[in-house]
ZASEFI-507701 format. One record per residue (C-alpha): z, x, y; residue number from 1; chain. Coordinates in steps of 0.25 Angstrom, whole numbers, always signed. Layout:
% ZASEFI-507701
z, x, y, pos, unit
Z, X, Y, NUM, A
...
This chain:
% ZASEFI-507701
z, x, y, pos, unit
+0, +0, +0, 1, A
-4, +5, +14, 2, A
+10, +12, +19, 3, A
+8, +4, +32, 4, A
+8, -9, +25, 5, A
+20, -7, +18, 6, A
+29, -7, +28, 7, A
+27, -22, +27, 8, A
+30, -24, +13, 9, A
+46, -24, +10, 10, A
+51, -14, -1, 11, A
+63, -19, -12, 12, A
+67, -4, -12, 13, A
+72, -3, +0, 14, A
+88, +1, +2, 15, A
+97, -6, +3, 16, A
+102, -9, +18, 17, A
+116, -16, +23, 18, A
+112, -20, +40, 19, A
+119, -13, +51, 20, A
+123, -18, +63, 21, A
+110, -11, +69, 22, A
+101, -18, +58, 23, A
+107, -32, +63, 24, A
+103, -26, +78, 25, A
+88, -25, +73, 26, A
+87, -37, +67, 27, A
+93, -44, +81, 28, A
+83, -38, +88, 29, A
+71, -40, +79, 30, A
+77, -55, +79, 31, A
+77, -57, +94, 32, A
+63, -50, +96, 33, A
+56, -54, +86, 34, A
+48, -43, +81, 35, A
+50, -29, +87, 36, A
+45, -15, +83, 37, A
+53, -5, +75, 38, A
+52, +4, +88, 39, A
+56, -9, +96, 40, A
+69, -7, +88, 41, A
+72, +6, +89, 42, A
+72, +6, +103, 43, A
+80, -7, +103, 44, A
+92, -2, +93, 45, A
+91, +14, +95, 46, A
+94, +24, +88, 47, A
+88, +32, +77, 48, A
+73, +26, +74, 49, A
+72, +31, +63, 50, A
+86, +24, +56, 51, A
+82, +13, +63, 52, A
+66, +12, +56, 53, A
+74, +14, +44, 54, A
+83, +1, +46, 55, A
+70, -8, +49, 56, A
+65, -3, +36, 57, A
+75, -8, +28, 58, A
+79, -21, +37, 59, A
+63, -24, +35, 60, A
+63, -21, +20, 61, A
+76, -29, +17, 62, A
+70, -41, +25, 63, A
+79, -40, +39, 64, A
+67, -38, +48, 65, A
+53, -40, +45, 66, A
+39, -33, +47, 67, A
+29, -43, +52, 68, A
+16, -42, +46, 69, A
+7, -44, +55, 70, A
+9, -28, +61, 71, A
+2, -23, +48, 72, A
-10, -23, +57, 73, A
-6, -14, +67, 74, A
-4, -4, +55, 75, A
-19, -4, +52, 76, A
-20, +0, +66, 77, A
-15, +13, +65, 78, A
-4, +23, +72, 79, A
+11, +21, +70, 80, A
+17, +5, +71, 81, A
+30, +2, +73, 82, A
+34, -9, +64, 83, A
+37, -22, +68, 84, A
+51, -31, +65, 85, A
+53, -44, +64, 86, A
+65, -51, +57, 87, A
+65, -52, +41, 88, A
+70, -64, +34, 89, A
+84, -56, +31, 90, A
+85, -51, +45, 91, A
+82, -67, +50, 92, A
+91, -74, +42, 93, A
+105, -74, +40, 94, A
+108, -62, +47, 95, A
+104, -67, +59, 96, A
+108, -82, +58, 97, A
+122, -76, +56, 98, A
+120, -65, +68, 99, A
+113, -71, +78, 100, A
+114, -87, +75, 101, A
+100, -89, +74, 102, A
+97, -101, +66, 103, A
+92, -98, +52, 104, A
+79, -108, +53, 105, A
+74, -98, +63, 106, A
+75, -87, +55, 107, A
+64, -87, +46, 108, A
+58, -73, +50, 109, A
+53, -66, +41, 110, A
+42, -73, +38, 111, A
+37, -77, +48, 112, A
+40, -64, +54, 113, A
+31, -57, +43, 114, A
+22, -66, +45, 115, A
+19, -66, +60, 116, A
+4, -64, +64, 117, A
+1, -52, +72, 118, A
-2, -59, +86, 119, A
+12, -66, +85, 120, A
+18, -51, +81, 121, A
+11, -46, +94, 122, A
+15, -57, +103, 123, A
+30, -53, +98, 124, A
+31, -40, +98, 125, A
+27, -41, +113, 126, A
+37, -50, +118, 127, A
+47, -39, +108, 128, A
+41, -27, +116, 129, A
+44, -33, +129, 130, A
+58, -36, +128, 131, A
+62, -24, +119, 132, A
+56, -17, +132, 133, A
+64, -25, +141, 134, A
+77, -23, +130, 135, A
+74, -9, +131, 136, A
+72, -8, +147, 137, A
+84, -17, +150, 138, A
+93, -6, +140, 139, A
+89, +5, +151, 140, A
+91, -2, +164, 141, A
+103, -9, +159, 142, A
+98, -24, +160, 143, A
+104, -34, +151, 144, A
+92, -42, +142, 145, A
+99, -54, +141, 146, A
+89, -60, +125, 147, A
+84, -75, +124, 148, A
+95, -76, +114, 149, A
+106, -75, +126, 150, A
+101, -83, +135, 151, A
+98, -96, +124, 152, A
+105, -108, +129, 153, A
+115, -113, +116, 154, A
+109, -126, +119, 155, A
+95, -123, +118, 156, A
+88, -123, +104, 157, A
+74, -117, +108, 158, A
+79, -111, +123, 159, A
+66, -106, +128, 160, A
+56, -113, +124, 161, A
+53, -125, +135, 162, A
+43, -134, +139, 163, A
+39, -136, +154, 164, A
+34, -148, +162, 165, A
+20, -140, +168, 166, A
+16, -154, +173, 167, A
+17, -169, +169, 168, A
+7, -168, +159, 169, A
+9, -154, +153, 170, A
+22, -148, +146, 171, A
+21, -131, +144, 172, A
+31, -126, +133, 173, A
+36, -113, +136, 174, A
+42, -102, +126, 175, A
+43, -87, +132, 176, A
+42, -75, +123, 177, A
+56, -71, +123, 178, A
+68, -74, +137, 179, A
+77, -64, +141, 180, A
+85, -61, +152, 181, A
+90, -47, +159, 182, A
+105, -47, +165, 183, A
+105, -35, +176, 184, A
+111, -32, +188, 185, A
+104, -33, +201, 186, A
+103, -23, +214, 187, A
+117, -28, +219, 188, A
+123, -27, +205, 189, A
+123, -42, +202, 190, A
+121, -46, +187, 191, A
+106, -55, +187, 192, A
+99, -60, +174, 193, A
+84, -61, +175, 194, A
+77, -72, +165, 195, A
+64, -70, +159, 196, A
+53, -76, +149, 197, A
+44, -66, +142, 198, A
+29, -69, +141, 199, A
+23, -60, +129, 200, A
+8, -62, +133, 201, A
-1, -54, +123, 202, A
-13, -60, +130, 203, A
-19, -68, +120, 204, A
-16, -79, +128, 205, A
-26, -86, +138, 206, A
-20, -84, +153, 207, A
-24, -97, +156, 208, A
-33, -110, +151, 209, A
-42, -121, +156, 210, A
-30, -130, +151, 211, A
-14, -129, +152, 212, A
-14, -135, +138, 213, A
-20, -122, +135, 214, A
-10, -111, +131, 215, A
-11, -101, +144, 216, A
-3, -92, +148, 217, A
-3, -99, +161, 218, A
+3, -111, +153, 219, A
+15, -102, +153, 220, A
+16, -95, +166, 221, A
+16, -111, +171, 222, A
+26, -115, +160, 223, A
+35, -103, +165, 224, A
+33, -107, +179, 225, A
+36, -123, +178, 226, A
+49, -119, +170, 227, A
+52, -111, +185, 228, A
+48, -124, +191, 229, A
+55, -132, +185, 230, A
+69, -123, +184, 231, A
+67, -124, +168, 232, A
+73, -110, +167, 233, A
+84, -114, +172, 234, A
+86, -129, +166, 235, A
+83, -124, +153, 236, A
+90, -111, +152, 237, A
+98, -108, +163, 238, A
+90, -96, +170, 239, A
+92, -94, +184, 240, A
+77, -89, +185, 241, A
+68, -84, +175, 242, A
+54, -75, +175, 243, A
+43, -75, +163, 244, A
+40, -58, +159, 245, A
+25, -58, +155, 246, A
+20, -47, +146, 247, A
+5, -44, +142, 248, A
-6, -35, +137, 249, A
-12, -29, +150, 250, A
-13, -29, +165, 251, A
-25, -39, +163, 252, A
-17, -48, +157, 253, A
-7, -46, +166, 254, A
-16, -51, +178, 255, A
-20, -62, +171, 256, A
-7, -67, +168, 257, A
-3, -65, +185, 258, A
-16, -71, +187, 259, A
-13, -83, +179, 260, A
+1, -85, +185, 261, A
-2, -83, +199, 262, A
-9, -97, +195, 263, A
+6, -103, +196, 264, A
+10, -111, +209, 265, A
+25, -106, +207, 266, A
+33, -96, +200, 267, A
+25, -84, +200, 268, A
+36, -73, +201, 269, A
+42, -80, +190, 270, A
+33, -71, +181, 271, A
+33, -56, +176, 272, A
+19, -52, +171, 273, A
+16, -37, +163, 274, A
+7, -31, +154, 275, A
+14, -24, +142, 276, A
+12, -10, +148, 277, A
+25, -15, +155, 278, A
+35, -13, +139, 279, A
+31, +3, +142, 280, A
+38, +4, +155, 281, A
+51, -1, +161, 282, A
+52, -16, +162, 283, A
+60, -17, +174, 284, A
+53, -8, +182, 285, A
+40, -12, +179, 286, A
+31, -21, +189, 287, A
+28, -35, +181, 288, A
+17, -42, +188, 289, A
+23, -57, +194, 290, A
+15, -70, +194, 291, A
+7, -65, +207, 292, A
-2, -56, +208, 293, A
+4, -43, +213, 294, A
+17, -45, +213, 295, A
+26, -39, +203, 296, A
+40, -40, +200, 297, A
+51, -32, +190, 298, A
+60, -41, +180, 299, A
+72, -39, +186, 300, A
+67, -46, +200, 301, A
């Protein structure tokens, strides 16, 4: 069998492993992103890589995490791949309906984790390399991420996913890629908490349509802005103010996308637009481009 290809079948000679605490921290993480990249990992635990490759080997071959598929392809591609996680069946079971109260009928990952296609893998691992590049930024400069997890309402079964009136004949539903707060302290030392929802856009989407029944992605920026209107963010989840991070492939898209939401009658600096050149850098002090041509802003504005 090709020695690539194996790294995808699980082996029943594997040893024997009892989980550390520092196992239990992997499978949070790989949990709460999704999937992430054994380099993503490293980064995020620390420590010596190389014990740490050696603990996803074994979580993966005794059915913690899981290695979805559908990255066989970029194998066949050639140079050297970090491996992508996602949760095993063990790993998304009992262990974490008992540690993080998630309920067991949503815990069915392993399949479907092996099973996802490769557009969906893609799509994921963008939003994963955005906020373990804001995780990672916000470490140095000593910013709090404040994880969608913290800021769920107890009384909210699907928090942050909401419909919103665009007019009286058309009702836009609404589910960002991931929401997170920072917690910082501002030029007069007082403690602010900036809200945001991230737009992974791989740009496989049309900008915009003929019709708003027509999935756009100005169907979103006016979704996003009629919940500003209308002080949604605020009814619904109790944020003072919120702003929606979009990042996409290229400076081109990037244009389109301002373009398109300069098209808005309200609520342009509501949005933070950058191609994904922006993960090599700092986060803070990059310049995002706002909903107006020309105008830029930083996320902590």
């Amino acid at each position: 069998m090709d020695s690539r290809l194996s790294r995808f079948k699980r082996t029943t000679t594997v040893a024997r492993m009892a989980l550390t605490e520092r196992d239990r921290q992997i499978i949070r993480l790989v949990h709460r992103h999704r999937f992430l990249r054994s380099s993503q990992i490293v980064a995020l635990i620390g420590g010596s890589s190389q014990q740490l490759l050696r603990r996803l080997q074994l979580l993966y071959h005794h059915g913690y995490l899981e290695r979805p598929r559908a990255q066989i392809d970029y194998y066949h591609q050639g140079g050297s791949r970090h491996i992508i996680y996602g949760l095993g069946n063990k790993g998304g079971g009992m262990l974490l309906k008992q540690e993080l109260g998630v309920a067991f009928r949503e815990l069915s990952w392993g399949e479907k984790n092996r099973a996802a296609g490769r557009m969906f893998l893609e799509h994921a691992l963008l939003v994963s390399d955005v906020m373990v590049t804001i995780e990672l930024a916000c470490r140095e400069r000593g910013i709090r991420l404040v994880t969608e997890r913290e800021l769920v309402l107890p009384s909210k079964r699907q928090p942050f996913q909401w419909r919103v009136n665009i007019h009286s004949r058309l009702k836009l539903g609404v589910i960002p890629d991931r929401v997170f707060a920072l917690e910082f302290l501002d030029a007069s030392g007082t403690s602010q908490r900036a809200y945001f929802f991230l737009e992974a856009d791989r740009g496989t989407m049309p900008v915009t349509r003929q019709n708003l029944s027509q999935t756009s992605f100005y169907r979103k920026l006016l979704a996003y802005e009629a919940t500003w209107t209308q002080n949604l963010h605020r009814i619904r989840f109790g944020f003072h103010r919120f702003r929606v991070l979009t990042v996409t492939t290229s400076t081109a898209r990037v244009k389109s996308l301002v373009d398109a939401c300069s098209q808005l009658q309200r609520g342009h600096g509501l949005f933070l637009f950058a191609d994904r050149t922006i993960l090599s850098g700092d986060m803070f002090s990059s310049i995002w481009q706002t909903g107006k041509p020309g105008e830029t802003g930083s996320l902590l504005d």
